[in-house]
MIDO-528746 format. One line per 4 residues: number of its first residue (from 1); for each residue z, y, x of C-alpha. Coordinates in pm, 1 decimal, padded with zeros to 6 digits, always signed. Layout:
<sites>
NUM = Z,Y,X  ...
</sites>
This chain:
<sites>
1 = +06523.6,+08152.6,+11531.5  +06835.1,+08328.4,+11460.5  +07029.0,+08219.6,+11154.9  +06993.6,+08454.1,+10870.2
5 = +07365.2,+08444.2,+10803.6  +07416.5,+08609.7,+11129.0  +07217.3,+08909.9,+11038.5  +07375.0,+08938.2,+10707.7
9 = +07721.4,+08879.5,+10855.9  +07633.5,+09223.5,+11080.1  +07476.2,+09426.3,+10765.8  +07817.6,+09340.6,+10581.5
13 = +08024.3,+09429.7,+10868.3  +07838.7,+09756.8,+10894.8  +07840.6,+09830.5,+10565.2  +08220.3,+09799.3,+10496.7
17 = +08261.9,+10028.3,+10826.1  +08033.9,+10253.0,+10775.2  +08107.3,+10280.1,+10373.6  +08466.7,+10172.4,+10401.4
21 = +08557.9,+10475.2,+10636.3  +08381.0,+10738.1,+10430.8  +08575.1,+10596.8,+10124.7  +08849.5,+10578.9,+10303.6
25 = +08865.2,+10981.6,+10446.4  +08681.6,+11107.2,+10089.8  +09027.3,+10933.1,+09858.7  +09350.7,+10929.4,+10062.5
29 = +09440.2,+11295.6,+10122.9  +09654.6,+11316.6,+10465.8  +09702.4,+11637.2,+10679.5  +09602.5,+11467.3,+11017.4
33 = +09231.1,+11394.0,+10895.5  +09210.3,+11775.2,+10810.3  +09289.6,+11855.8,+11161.7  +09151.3,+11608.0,+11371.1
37 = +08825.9,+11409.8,+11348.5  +08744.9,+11075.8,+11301.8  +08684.3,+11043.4,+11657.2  +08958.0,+11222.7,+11797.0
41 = +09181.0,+10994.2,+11607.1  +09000.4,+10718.6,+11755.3  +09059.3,+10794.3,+12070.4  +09353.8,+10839.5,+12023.4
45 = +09420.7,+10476.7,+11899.3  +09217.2,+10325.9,+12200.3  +09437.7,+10486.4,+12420.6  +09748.7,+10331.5,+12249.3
49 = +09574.7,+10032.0,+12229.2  +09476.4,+10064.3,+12652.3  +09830.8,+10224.1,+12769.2  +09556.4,+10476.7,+12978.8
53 = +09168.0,+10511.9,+12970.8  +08916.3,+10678.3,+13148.5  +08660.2,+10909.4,+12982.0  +08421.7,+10718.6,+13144.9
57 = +08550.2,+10413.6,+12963.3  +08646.2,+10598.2,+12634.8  +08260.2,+10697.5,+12631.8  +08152.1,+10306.1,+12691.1
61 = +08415.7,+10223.4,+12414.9  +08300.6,+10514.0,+12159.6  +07940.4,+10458.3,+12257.5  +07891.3,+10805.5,+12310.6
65 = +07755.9,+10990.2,+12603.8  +08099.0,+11144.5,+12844.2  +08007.7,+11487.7,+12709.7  +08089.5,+11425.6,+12348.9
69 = +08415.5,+11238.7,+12486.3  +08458.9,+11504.6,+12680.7  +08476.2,+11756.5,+12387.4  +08743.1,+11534.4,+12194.8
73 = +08931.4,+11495.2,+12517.7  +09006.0,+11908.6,+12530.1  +09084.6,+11944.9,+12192.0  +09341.2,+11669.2,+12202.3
77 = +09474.2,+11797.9,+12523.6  +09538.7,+12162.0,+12389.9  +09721.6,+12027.4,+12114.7  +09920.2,+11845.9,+12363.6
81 = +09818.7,+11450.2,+12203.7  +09725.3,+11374.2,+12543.6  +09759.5,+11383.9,+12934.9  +09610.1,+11361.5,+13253.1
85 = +09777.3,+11146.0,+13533.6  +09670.1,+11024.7,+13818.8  +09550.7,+10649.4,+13892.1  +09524.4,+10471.9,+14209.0
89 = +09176.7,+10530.8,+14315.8  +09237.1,+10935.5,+14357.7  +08908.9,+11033.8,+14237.6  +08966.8,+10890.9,+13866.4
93 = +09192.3,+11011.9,+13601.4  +09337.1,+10812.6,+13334.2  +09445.8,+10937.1,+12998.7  +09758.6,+10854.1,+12834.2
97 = +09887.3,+10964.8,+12505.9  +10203.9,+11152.9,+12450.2  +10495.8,+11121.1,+12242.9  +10297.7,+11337.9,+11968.2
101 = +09983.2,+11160.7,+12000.1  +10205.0,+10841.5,+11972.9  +10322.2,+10982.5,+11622.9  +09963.9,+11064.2,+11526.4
105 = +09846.9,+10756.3,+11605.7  +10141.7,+10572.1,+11366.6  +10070.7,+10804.8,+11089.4  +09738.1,+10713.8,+11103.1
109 = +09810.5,+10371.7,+11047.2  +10072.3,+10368.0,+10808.6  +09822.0,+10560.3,+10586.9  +09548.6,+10346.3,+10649.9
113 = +09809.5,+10008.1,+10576.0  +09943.5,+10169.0,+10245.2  +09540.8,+10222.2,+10148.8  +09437.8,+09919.1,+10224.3
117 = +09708.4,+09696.8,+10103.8  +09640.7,+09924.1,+09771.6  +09292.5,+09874.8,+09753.2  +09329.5,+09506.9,+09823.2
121 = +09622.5,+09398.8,+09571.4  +09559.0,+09174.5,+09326.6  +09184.0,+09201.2,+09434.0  +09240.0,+08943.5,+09748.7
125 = +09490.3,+08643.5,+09716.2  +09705.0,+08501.5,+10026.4  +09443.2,+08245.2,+10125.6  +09168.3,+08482.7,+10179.8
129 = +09383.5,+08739.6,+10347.0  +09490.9,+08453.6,+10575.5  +09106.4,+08359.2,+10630.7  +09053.6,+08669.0,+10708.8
133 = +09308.1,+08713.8,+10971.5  +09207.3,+08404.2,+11127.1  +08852.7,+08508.6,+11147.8  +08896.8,+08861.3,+11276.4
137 = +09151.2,+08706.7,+11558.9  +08862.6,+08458.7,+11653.0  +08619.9,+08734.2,+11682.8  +08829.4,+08955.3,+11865.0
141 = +08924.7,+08659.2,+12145.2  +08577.5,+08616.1,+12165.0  +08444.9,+08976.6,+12204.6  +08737.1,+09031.8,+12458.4
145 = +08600.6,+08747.6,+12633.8  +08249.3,+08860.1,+12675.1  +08412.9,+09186.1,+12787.8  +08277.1,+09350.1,+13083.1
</sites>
């Protein structure tokens, strides 16, 4: 029997994603969420994260079929946010991001830090924060881990 915690451990998670993202793009008013989607910018941040993807990879990581990746891959190549080079096995190309997608990629994070350290002030106190921290590092170390 699974422990009920863990299910409502997931419905939190999803619902501060899910809800915390809409809130998020509806109340901080930035020019690079008027252009580009919430996915292109996402791939654009797995790339940075990466150094180079695949599609194929992108797709696994966006859990999205390669079409749809496909269709966020040409828009951010026309405006030059990313670029095709080659990889070792020939028959696979990697994406890497450019020096613009680079600066996309930190706007899009220092707005997201100034919102969130806004919304969280004086609402979250240095122990929790640090919790929290601790937590998501865990998590991550162990998703990583069952990588495959």
């Amino acid at each position: 029997m699974t422990d009920p915690r863990i299910a409502e451990a997931v419905e939190l998670f999803e619902e501060v994603l899910v809800y915390g993202t809409e809130r998020l793009l509806r109340t901080v008013d930035n020019p690079i969420w008027d252009e580009y989607s919430r996915e292109q910018i996402q791939v654009l941040k797995l790339i940075a994260k990466e150094g180079s993807l695949t599609s194929r990879r992108l797709a696994s990581l966006q859990a999205v079929h390669k079409s749809a990746v496909s269709i966020r891959i040409k828009k951010l190549l026309s405006n030059e946010l990313i670029r095709i080079v080659e990889s070792k096995d020939k028959r696979e190309k990697l994406l890497e991001l450019t020096s613009a997608g680079h600066e996309i990629v930190r706007q899009s994070n220092h707005v997201l830090s100034e919102y969130l350290q806004h919304l969280m002030t004086d609402r979250i106190d240095d122990v929790e924060f640090e919790q929290f921290l601790l937590l998501f590092r865990k998590l991550r170390t162990i998703m990583k881990m069952e990588e495959v």
